[in-house]
C-alpha positions, 0 to 999 in steps of 0.5 A: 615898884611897878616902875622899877619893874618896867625900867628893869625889863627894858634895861636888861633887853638892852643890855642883852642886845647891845652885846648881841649886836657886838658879837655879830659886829665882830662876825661881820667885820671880820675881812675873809679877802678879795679872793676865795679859794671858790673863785679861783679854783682853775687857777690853784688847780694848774699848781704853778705856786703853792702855800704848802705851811712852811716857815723860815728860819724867822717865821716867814710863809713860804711860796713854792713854784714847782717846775712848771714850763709853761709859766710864761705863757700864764697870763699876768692877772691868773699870776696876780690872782693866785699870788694874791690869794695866797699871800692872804691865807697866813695871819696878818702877823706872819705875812708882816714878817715877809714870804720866802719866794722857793722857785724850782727852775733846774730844768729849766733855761736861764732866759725862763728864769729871768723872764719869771723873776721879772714876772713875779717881781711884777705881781707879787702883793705881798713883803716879800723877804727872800727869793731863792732859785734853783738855778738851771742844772745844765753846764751851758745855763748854769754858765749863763747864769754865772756870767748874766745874772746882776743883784739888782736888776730884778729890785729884789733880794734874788739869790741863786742856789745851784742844789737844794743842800744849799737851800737847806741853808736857807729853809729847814728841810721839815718846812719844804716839800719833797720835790725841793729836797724837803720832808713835808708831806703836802696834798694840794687837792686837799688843801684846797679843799680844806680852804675851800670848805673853811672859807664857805664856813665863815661866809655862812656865819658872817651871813647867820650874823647879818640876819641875826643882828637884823632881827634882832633890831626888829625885836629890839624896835618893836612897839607893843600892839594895844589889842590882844589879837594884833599882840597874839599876831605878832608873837606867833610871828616872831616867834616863827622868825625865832624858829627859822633863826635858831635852826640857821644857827644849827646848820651853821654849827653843825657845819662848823664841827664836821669841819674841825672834825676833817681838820683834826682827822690827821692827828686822830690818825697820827698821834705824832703828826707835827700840823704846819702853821697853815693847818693850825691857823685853819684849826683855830679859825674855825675853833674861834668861828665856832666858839663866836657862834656859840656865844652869839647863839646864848646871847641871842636866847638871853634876848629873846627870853626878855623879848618873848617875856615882854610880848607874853605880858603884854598879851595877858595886859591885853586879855586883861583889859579886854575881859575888865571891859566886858565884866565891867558892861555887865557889871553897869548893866547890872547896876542898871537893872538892880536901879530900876527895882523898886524898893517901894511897892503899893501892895503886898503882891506888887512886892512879892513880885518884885522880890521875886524878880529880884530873886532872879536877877541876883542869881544872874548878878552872882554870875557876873559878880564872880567873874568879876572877883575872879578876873581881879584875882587873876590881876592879882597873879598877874602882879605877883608874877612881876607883871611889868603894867602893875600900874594898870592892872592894881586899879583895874582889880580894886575898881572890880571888888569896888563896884561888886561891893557896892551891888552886892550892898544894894541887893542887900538894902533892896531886899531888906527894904522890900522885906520890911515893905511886905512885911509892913503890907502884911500888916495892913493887910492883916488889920484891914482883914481884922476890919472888914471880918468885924464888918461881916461879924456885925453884919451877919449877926440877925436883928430878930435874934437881938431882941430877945435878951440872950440874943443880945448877951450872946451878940455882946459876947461874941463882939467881946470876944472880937475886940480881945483879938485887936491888939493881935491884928490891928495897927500901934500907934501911928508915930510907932509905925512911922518910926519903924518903917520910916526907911520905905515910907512915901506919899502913897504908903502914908496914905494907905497907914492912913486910911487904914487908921481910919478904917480901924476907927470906923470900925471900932466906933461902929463895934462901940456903937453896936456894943452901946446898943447890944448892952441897952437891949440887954438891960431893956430885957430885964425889965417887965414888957408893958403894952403899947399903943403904937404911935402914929407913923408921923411921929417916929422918933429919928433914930430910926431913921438912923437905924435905917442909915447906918444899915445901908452903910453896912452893906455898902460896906460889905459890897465893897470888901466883897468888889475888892476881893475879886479884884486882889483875884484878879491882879493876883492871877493876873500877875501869876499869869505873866510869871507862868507866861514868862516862864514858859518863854524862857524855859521852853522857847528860848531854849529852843534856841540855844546850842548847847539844847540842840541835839535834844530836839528832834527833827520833827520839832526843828523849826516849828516854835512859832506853831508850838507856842504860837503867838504867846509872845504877843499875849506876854507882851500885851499883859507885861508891858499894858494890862497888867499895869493898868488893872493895877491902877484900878485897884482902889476902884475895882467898879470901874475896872470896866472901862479898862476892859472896854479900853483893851477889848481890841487887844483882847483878840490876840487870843482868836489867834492863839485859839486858832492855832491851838490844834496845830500846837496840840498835834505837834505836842502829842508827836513831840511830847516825850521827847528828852528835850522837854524833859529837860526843859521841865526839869530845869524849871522844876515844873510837876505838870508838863508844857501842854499844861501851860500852853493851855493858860492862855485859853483858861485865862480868856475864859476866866476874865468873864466869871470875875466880870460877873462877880464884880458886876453882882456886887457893883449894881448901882455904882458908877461903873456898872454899866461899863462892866456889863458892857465890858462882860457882853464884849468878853463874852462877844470874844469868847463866842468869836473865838469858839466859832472860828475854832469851828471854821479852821476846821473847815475842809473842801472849801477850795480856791473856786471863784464862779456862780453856779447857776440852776438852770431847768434842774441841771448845774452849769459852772462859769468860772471868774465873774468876767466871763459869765454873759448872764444876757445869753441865760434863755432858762430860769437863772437863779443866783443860787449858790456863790462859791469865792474860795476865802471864807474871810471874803464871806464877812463876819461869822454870826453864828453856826450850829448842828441842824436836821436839813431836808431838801425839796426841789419844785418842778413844775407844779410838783414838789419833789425832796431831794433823791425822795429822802425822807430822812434829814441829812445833819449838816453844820451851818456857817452863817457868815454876813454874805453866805450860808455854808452847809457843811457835814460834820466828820469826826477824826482820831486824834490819836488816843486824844479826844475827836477833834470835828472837821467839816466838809463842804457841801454847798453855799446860798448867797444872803441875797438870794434867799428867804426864810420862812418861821415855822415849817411843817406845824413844827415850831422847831423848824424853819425854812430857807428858800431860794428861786421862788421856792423852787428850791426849799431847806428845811431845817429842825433846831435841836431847840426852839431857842437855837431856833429863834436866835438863829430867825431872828439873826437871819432876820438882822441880816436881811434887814442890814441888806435892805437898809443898805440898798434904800440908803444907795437907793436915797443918795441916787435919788438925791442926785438933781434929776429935775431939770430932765425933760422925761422926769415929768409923767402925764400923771401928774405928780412926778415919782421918785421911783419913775425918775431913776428909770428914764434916767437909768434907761439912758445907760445902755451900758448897765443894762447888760446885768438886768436879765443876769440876776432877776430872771425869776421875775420873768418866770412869775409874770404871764407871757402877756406882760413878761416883756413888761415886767423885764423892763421894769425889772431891768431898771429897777436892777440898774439901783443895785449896789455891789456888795462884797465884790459881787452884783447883788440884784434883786433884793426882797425886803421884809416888813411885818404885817399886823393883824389889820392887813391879814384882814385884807387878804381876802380883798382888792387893794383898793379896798384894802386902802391900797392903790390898784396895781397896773401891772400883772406883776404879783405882790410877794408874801414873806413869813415875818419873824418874831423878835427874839433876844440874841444869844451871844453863846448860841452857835450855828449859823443860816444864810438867807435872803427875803423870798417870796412865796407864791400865790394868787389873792381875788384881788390881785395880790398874790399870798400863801396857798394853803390846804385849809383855812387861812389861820395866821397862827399856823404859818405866822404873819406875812410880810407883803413887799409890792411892785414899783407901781405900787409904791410912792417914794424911794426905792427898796432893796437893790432896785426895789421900791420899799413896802407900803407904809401899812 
């Protein structure tokens, strides 16, 4: 059928255009004539022959040629022309019969007469019958006339008339002008522009059929375009040309009536007006133009009509396949998608789940299923509508309910087997349930309570009344089971049916075995008690020892069911986590993006989702694509879900960034929070709490971590993975700590970008800005490295701890200790302790507009960790401490709210120092490493060559290096006596050049801690030698440092302290210099000291930054 419709369509537009081709042939074909009357319009205007429509007696066209003198003179072509032209104006039928030659000479000579017949015989193109001459009207020409005229001289039939009665002979006076005796009314001028016009008329519809046929061949020719747009194209092309025709057509028509109309006028006028032959030939030459164009102008329509149908078919072909490839790439998509749901699932949740999922993804497949059937009920149209591709367009349409079938069958077997698959897991569940709340019956029920015989009957009764539950809550027969979910079964399915059968056993053998032993002490009680006498514990019987076993399997038991519950919380919630993750993505984010939601964000949100939402997107992934699929896989083993925690605790510090931004979220939320587009966006979700709510899981979820990591570590003492769990609560915990200090540290203000040292020199501040430019050699005053400003917080190291703190400030000049602007009472500053640096900030608390004050913290000053030291207690007050810097000369004293934060925060400053010393000894062992033997001043007059005395000479080679030594250790300088100060310079200087360069900065003299017992207290009070230490050449001092206690870290203490090994001052007898103290020399009052010596002191290596290690002691 559908090819019959194709041959049809092409038959009738062939047909069509072969008639319209014939009836522009015609048009075209038709001859108007080497001359028109256009041409030669100067040439009929001199009026010397006219075409007035007459006829003779036969029917023959009849040629006048008035009196007209000058006819000899005419040149021969214009003759020729005129008699040419005229000779083709009557029907070919007419001009066949010959022409009537009527020429008017009577005024003229007979010489003229015969010199024009000789002329015309000459020119004249036509047949010509008859030529009939007035001849002259004089007696002297009439004579010659008689007399000269011959029959045959001019080789035509010639006859001489002497009046126009004898004309009237020839021709009917109707059929004759009046100047030749005639009665017929004739108007040159408007015969020709009668003539004139009619032949402008047939050029115009030659030339309207020439560009008809033309486009005609165009359509006729034209191959179908194999896409919409090029088809879409060429139809609105050629309709155009079709408008453009049918308009020349119009014109033509329009034209060719008011012609007929100027034609007819004399009749319209006249009733009784007689037309002459010429006038009814030009009225039936525009009737039969007219009535052509009218026939070609149906044909045409008739053409176009098919044409146009063709072409708007084939337009709806091509939208048609166009929309059959999209919906077919979504409905293959689709099908992709549904193939990768599983209709196995390996517990209930992981179902829910991917029935959920499921759930969603139908709706979408609905969409695309409904476009779908409704793009194969437009086919369908198509083809009721005589379609001429119903070939193409049936298959399509059946291709499209095949394919929406087929995933409509398998949503619905994808459902139906993930339903039996929950409703199978729910069934294991609920016997598994049944199985572990028997385990807690028989474990929570009291031994002592047993032995009496109500005890036991009322224990019996209630394990009884247990049992009579089983058959509500436990599994069938195992063939029964398999048989009815043998659809969904697999390997991992069977084995949970098995274990789960196997748990069932077990626990009604142990509900059997504790009935047996329940009905034995119920019996037991019946009888009388007898005294005993209690055996000998050797001889015990065994069951005891049973007793004992089947005990300790009872509780593993218990811990067990209790580690696998907290690990259902954990996936469940974790899984619940991604959906809510997702959905806020989808909901919220996405839409933010879309067009249609647009005009519902107003400005102050255009272009802020990555601070809104900041980086959920990355938590989303991390969760969906790894965590989430690795907890799983812990879930027959939840003691060892540690080791996933430890594995991922990298990944885990995606939150720091997400906690970081939160307050920027936070402020944006409240400026934004009503606006329409979030209410949409709730609304469609079906959401009763707002966005703030769900953007702030992530930090819920964080913190949740480590109170399941708790609870599984309380009921995994002893087992494999305990160790990995406390590993992994202690990193979660490390996270929470990191994440709760750098919240702290963003809300830090007037840190600037400065990079420089600020150096004290005598009480006044001097600022050198850029390290380059500091010419520390030039510093004539005590120079200290006291407070190091670098701008970038990350360029400061690790953040350890921070905290709120009561600081005083005291200041040394001279021999006198003065506090800051004599203030007595403490300032409170926030404390960042970072690896390097000490920031001293003060706390301001902000508005948050209707919110909770959000802290900041402005910046006061820093200390450099290699240019302090601390002292434990201050003051008697065992919450105080002291960080001091330059020899005391400048002295923090600062006030713990508690002796805890205290200690955590000494022993954290302690850490840090001790990092430092160690860092500078291995710096100072690799130098000391280097061969340096074979020099010729590595040998002293001593005797036994010094390590230490080694590096000097070497280093004393290096001028170059020597530009730092007075730079950094000018304090050394103020301790000495001006007898050695040169000395001690120098040996300051080379110790110096055994710095190392930590964090882009020189770090220079570094003073290092060391516990001292109570063995060296009892030496302060003597020399060194007989302390059993060498005597010191130089006058250089020992520096006492107060030691701190070891304290355990508090991973959730905050506050942070910079400090670096100080020294305090003070002069022992025996050249060692301690503490100055107002009263006796109690070592509980100010803790122990710490002696650091000089380098000629010591014997190996050297110390921190230059200096040599304390002594062994």
């Amino acid at each position: 059928m559908a090819l019959n419709r194709v041959s049809q369509l092409c038959h009738d537009i062939t047909r069509l255009w072969l008639h319209l081709k014939m009836l522009t042939d015609d048009i075209v074909q038709q001859d108007s004539g080497p001359l028109c009357a256009a041409q030669i319009g100067s040439e009929l205007q001199k009026q010397f022959a006219i075409l007035p429509g007459g006829r003779g007696i036969n029917g023959n066209p009849v040629i006048i040629f008035p009196e007209f003198p000058a006819f000899g003179d005419l040149p021969q072509d214009e003759i020729q022309n005129v008699l040419g032209y005229l000779t083709s104006v009557p029907s070919i039928a007419a001009s066949g019969v010959g022409f009537i030659l009527v020429i008017d000479r009577r005024q003229d000579r007979w010489a003229a007469v015969k010199a024009t017949l000789h002329r015309i015989a000459g020119s004249f193109p036509g047949n010509l019958h008859l030529v009939l001459v007035l001849r002259p009207s004089t007696f002297l020409q009439r004579t010659l006339s008689d007399v000269l005229f011959k029959k045959d001289e001019f080789k035509m039939k010639v006859v001489m008339l002497s009046s126009v009665t004898e004309l009237h002979a020839y021709i009917d006076p109707g059929q004759l002008t009046r100047e030749v005796g005639g009665t017929q009314e004739y108007c040159h001028e408007s015969w020709i522009s009668h003539r004139t016009a009619i032949e402008a008329f047939a050029l115009m519809v030659k030339t309207t059929a020439q560009t008809l046929q033309a486009f005609g061949t165009e359509l006729a020719e034209t191959e179908l375009p194999n896409d919409a747009e090029a088809t879409t194209n060429l139809l609105h092309t050629h309709t155009q040309k079709k408008e453009k025709m049918k308009e020349d057509l119009q014109v033509a028509l329009s034209q060719g009536g008011r012609l007929l109309d100027c034609i007819k006028e004399p009749l319209r006028t006249d009733p009784e007006y007689n037309m002459t032959h010429d006038e009814v030939e030009n009225l039936a030459t525009v009737q039969r133009l007219l009535g052509q164009l009218d026939e070609t102008e149906t044909a045409f329509d008739d053409f176009w009509e098919r044409h146009c149908t063709k072409l708007e078919q084939c337009l709806q072909l091509r939208y048609f396949e166009l929309q059959f490839r999209e919906v077919r790439a979504q409905l293959d998509a689709t099908s992709e998608r549904l193939s990768g749901f599983s209709e196995v699932s390996v517990s209930p949740a992981h179902a829910d789940h991917v029935l959920r999922e499921l759930s969603g993804h139908e709706g979408k497949a609905c969409d695309v299923l409904d476009r779908a059937l409704s793009l194969a009920g437009e086919g369908d149209r198509l083809i009721e509508n005589s379609h001429y591709a119903e070939d193409s367009i049936r298959p399509k349409c059946s291709e499209l309910r095949s394919v929406c079938e087929e995933i409509n069958s398998t949503l619905r077997s994808k459902k139906s087997l993930l339903l039996r698959a929950m409703e199978l897991h729910h069934a294991l569940e609920k016997a598994l349930r049944w199985c572990e709340e028997g385990i807690f019956l028989l474990a929570s029920q009291p031994v002592d309570r047993c032995q009496s015989q109500d005890g036991a009957e009322a224990a019996l009764q209630e394990l009884e009344r247990y049992l009579d539950t089983a058959p509500l809550h436990t599994l069938a027969d195992r063939s029964t089971v398999c048989c009815q979910y043998e659809a969904i079964l697999t390997a991992q399915l069977m084995d949970q049916i098995e274990r789960v059968f196997q748990k069932q056993s077990s626990v009604q053998e142990m509900f059997e075995k504790r009935r047996v032993s329940l009905k034995k002490l119920a019996a037991k009680q019946t009888r009388p008690v007898q005294p005993v006498a209690p055996r000998p514990e050797g001889d015990s019987p065994i069951p005891n020892g049973g007793t004992r076993h089947a005990s300790l399997s009872e509780e593993e038991e218990n811990l067990a069911v209790l580690r696998r519950h907290v690990m259902n919380e954990l996936l469940e919630t974790e899984r619940a986590y991604v959906e809510e993750l997702l959905c806020v993505l989808e909901g919220y984010a996405a839409e933010m993006d879309n067009p249609a939601m647009a005009h519902l964000i107003p400005n102050s949100l255009q272009n802020k989702k990555d601070i809104l939402f900041g980086n959920m997107s990355e938590i989303y992934q991390f969760h969906k694509r790894t965590f989430l699929k690795e907890l799983e896989a812990y879930t027959d083993c939840p003691e060892l879900v540690g080791r996933c925690f430890l594995e991922r605790m990298k990944d885990l510090q995606i939150y720091e960034a997400y906690c970081q931004n939160k307050p920027r979220s936070e402020s944006l939320w409240r400026q934004c929070s009503d606006c329409a587009f979030f209410q949409e966006c709730q609304k469609k979700l079906e959401h009763k709490l707002g966005l703030d709510s769900y953007l702030l899981k992530p930090v819920q979820r964080i913190t949740k971590y480590q109170l399941l990591l708790k609870e599984l570590l309380k009921y995994s003492r002893g087992c494999e993975g305990c160790d990995d769990l406390q590993e992994a609560l202690t990193s979660i915990l490390g996270i929470l700590k990191a994440v709760n200090d750098s919240m702290h540290l963003i809300a830090i203000t007037g840190y600037e970008v400065r990079s420089g040292l600020v150096l004290a020199c005598s009480g006044a501040h001097e600022v050198a800005t850029g390290w380059a430019s500091v010419n520390l050699q030039k510093v004539d005053c005590k120079t200290s490295l006291l407070f190091l400003f670098q701008g970038n917080l990350s360029e400061l190291g690790r953040l350890l701890m921070q905290g709120s703190f009561s600081v005083w400030t005291e200041h040394k000049k001279g021999h006198a200790k003065v506090k800051d602007l004599a203030r007595f009472k403490p300032m409170q500053r926030h404390l960042f302790l970072h690896e390097k640096a000490l920031l001293f900030c003060k706390r301001r608390e902000e508005n948050g507009e209707g919110y909770e004050k959000a802290p900041s913290y402005s910046f006061k000053h820093s200390l450099s960790m290699s240019a302090v030291g601390i002292t434990e207690n201050a003051k008697g007050d065992n919450k105080k401490f002291e960080i001091w810097c330059n020899s005391r000369d400048e002295v923090f004293i600062v006030q713990a709210p508690t002796t805890e934060i205290k200690s955590a925060w000494v022993n954290e400053i302690r850490k840090v120092l001790t990092q430092q010393l160690q860092a500078c000894r291995d710096a100072s062992q690799q130098k000391n490493s280097e061969p340096v033997s074979s020099s010729p001043t590595s040998n002293h007059s001593s005797g036994s060559p010094s390590p230490f005395r080694s590096n000097v000479q070497k280093n004393q080679k290096k001028p170059e290096e020597k530009k730092l030594e007075s730079n950094t250790i000018s304090e050394v300088n103020s301790l000495a006596s001006p007898k050695h100060r040169g000395l001690q310079q120098s040996q300051e200087s080379k110790r110096l050049e055994q710095g190392v360069s930590v964090g882009g900065s020189f770090r220079g003299e570094q003073r290092v801690l060391q516990q001292r017992g109570p063995r060296q207290l009892r030496h302060r009070g003597r020399s060194s030698e007989e302390a059993g230490e060498p005597e010191p050449r130089s006058s250089s001092p020992a520096r006492l440092y107060t030691p701190l206690p070891p304290v355990s870290a508090n991973p959730l203490g905050s506050g942070e302290v910079h400090g670096d090994s100080g020294l305090r001052e003070g002069r022992s007898p025996g050249g060692v210099r301690q503490e100055r103290r107002r009263g006796p020399a109690d070592p509980r009052r100010r803790g122990r000291t710490v002696v650091c010596e000089e380098p000629s002191q010591q014997q190996g290596g050297l110390g921190a930054c230059g200096q040599p290690p304390p002594p062994r002691l």
